[in-house]
C-alpha positions in Angstrom: 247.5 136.4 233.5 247.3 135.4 230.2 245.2 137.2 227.4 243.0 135.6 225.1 243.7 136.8 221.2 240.6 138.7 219.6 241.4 135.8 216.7 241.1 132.6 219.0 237.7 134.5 220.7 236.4 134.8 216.9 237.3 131.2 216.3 235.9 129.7 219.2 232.8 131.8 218.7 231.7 130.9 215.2 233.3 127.4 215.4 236.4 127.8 213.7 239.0 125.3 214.2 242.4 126.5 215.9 244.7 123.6 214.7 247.0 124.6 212.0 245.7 121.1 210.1 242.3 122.2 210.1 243.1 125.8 208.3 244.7 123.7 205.5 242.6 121.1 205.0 239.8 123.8 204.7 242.2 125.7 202.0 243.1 122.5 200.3 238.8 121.8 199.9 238.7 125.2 198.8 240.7 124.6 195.8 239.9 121.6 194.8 236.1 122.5 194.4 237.7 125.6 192.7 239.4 123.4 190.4 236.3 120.6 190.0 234.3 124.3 188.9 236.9 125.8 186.7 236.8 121.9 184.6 233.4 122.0 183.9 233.4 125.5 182.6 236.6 125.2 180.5 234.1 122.4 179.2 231.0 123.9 178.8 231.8 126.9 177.1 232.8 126.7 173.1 234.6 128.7 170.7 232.9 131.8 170.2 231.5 132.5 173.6 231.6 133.7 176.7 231.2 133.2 180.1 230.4 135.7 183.2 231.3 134.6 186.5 229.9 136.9 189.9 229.1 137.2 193.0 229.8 139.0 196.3 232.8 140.7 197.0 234.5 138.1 198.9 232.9 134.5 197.5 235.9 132.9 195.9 235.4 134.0 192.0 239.3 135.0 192.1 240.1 131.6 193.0 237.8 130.4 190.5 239.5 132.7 188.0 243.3 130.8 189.3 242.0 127.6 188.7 240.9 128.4 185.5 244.2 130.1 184.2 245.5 126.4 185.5 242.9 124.0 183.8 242.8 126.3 180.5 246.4 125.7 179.0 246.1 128.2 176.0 244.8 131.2 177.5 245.6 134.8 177.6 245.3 136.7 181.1 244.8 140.5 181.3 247.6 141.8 183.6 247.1 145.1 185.4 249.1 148.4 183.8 252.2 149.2 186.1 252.7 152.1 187.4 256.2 152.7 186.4 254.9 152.2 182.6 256.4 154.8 180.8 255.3 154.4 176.9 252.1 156.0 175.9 249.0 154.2 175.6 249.0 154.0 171.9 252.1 151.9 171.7 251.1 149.8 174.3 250.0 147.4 171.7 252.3 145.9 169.2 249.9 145.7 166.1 249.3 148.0 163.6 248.0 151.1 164.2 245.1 150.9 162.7 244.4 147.4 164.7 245.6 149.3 167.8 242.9 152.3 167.8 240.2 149.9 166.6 240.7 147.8 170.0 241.7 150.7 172.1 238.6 152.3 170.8 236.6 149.1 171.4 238.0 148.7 175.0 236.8 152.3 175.3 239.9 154.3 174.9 238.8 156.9 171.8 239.9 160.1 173.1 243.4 161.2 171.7 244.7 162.2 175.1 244.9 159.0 176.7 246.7 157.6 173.9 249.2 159.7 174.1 249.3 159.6 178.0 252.2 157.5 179.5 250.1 154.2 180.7 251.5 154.6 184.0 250.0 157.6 184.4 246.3 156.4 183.2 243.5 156.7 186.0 242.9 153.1 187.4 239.5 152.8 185.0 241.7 153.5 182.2 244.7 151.4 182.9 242.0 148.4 183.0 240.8 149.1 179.5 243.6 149.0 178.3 244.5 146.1 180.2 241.3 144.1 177.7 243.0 146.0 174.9 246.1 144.2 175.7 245.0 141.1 176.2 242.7 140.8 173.2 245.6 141.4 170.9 247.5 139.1 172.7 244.6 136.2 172.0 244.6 137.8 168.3 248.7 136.4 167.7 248.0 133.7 169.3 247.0 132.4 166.1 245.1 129.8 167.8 242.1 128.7 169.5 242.6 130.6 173.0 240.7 132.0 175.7 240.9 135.2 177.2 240.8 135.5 181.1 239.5 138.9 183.1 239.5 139.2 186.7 237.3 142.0 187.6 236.2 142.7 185.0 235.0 146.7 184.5 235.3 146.4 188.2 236.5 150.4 188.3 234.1 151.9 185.8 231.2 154.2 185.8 228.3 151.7 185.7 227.5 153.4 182.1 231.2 153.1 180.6 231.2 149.5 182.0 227.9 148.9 179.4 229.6 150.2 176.8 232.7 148.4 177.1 231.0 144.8 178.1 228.8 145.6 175.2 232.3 146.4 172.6 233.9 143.3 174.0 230.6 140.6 173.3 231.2 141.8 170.0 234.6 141.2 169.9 234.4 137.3 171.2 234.4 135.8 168.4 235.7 131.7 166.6 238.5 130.9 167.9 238.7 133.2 171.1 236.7 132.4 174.1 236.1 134.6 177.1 235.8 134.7 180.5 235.5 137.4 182.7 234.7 137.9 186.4 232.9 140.7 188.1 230.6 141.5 191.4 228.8 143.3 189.2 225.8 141.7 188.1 223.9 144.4 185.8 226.7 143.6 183.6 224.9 140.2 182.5 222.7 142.3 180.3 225.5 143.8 177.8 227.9 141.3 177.9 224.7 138.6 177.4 227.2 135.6 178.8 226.3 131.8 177.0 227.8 130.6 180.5 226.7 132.0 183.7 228.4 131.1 186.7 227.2 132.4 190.5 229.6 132.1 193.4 228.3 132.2 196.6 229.7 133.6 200.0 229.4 129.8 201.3 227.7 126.6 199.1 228.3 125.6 195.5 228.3 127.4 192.9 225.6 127.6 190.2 226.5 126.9 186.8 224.4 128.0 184.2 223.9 127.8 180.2 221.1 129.5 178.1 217.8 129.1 179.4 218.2 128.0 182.5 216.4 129.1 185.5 218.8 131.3 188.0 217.5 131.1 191.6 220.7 132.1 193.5 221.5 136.0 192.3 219.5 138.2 194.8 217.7 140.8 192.7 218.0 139.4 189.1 215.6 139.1 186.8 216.4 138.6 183.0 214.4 138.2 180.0 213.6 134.9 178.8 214.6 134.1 174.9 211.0 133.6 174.1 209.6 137.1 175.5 208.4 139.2 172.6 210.6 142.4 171.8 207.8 144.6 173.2 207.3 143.1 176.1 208.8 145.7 178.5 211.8 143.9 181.0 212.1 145.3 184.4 215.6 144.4 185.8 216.4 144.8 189.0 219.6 145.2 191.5 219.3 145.1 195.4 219.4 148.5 196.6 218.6 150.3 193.1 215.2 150.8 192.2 214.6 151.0 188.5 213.2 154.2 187.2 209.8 154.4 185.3 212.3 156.0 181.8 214.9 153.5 182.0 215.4 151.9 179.1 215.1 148.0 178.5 218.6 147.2 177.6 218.3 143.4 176.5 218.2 142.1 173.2 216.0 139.6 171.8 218.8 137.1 171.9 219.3 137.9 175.4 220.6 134.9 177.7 217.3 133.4 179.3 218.5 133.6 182.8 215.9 133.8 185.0 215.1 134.0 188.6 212.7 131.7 188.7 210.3 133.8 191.0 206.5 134.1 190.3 205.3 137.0 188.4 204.3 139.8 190.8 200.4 139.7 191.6 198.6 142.7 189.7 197.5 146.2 192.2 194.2 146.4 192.6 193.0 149.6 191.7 
């Protein structure tokens, strides 16, 4: 008696095709609506800015990320920090030292420890910073328009280190350099304030954004619009986190006007 696999029941329950042509026509779509996505952001975005791509764990912003690396011919990728990297942090980097702390520092990597550390040796967070550090200074002897490319980006930080370093690196982007970075991470929109916002979903198209426009496909986001006054107080929001009456606003006036184009909440009566 023969036994069904737990993979054909799963297909066959949800709909999934079983031929081997179907499974590669669906991976072939995949890409080329990867690749019809990466095109119009390599178009959108201009010297000087940047652009944030997120989403669940699991949508496809990887792929995106491939496809991008593809379409973008001058472009500089961040590649993870071996293990077996034996050279300390500090010479890591091939510029002068006074260009290496100022990035290292940037990419949040002050302490003199870590510098000296092997880079092997770094704790996955760190090995990632330095892994922006790298690839910054990379896109800096380039000598040429280029555009920087980060897969999870600040994916293995603390959510406040992650601030500080998306806020270091949106000062960093500047004429000629581009940047884009990818994270399922959305509070990150805040510091990094993106000039291209990009949401993948787990299934549909993605939504492409610019300045201004109105976001209604990130669950749970709400930024301020460019024309809100500095004192009006922002209340940003991620699912599962409620926002505490002290924190902080962390925008800036020339915040990116995403929005989640949701009605303002009704006032309590009293």
């Amino acid at each position: 008696m023969s036994v069904t696999s737990p993979a054909t029941l799963i297909r066959a329950r949800f709909g999934i095709p079983m031929e081997y042509h179907a499974s590669r026509s669906r991976t072939i779509a995949l890409h080329a609506a990867a690749a019809t996505n990466a095109t119009e952001i390599h178009h959108r975005l201009t010297t000087g800015e940047i652009a944030f791509i997120t989403g669940p764990s699991g949508s496809g912003k990887s792929l995106l990320m491939q496809e991008l690396q593809r379409v973008i011919h001058d472009s500089v990728v961040a590649t993870p920090i071996p293990d077996r990297a034996r050279k300390p942090t500090i010479e890591m980097l091939r510029s002068s030292v006074e260009s290496r702390l100022r990035l290292l520092s940037a990419c949040g990597l002050a302490d003199a420890h870590p510098l000296v550390t092997p880079a092997g040796r770094l704790s996955d967070g760190q090995k990632a910073r330095l892994s922006i550090a790298q690839a910054f200074e990379n896109a800096e002897l380039f000598n040429n328009a280029c555009t920087i490319l980060v897969d999870e980006f600040c994916s293995t930080l603390d959510r406040t280190t992650a601030a500080s370093v998306a806020t270091s690196v949106r000062r960093m982007v500047r004429t000629p350099l581009r940047l884009i970075c990818a994270s399922a991470n959305d509070d990150l929109i805040e510091h990094l304030r993106p000039d291209v916002l990009v949401y993948v979903p787990l299934e549909g198209t993605p939504e492409i954004l610019t300045r201004n426009d109105t976001c209604t496909a990130i669950p749970g986001r709400s930024c301020p619009n460019t024309s809100e006054s500095d004192s009006q107080e922002t209340r940003s929001t991620v699912p599962g986190r409620s926002v505490s009456a002290k924190e902080r606003r962390t925008t800036t006036p020339d915040s990116p006007g995403f929005t989640t184009g949701l009605p303002p909440p009704r006032p309590s009566s009293v």
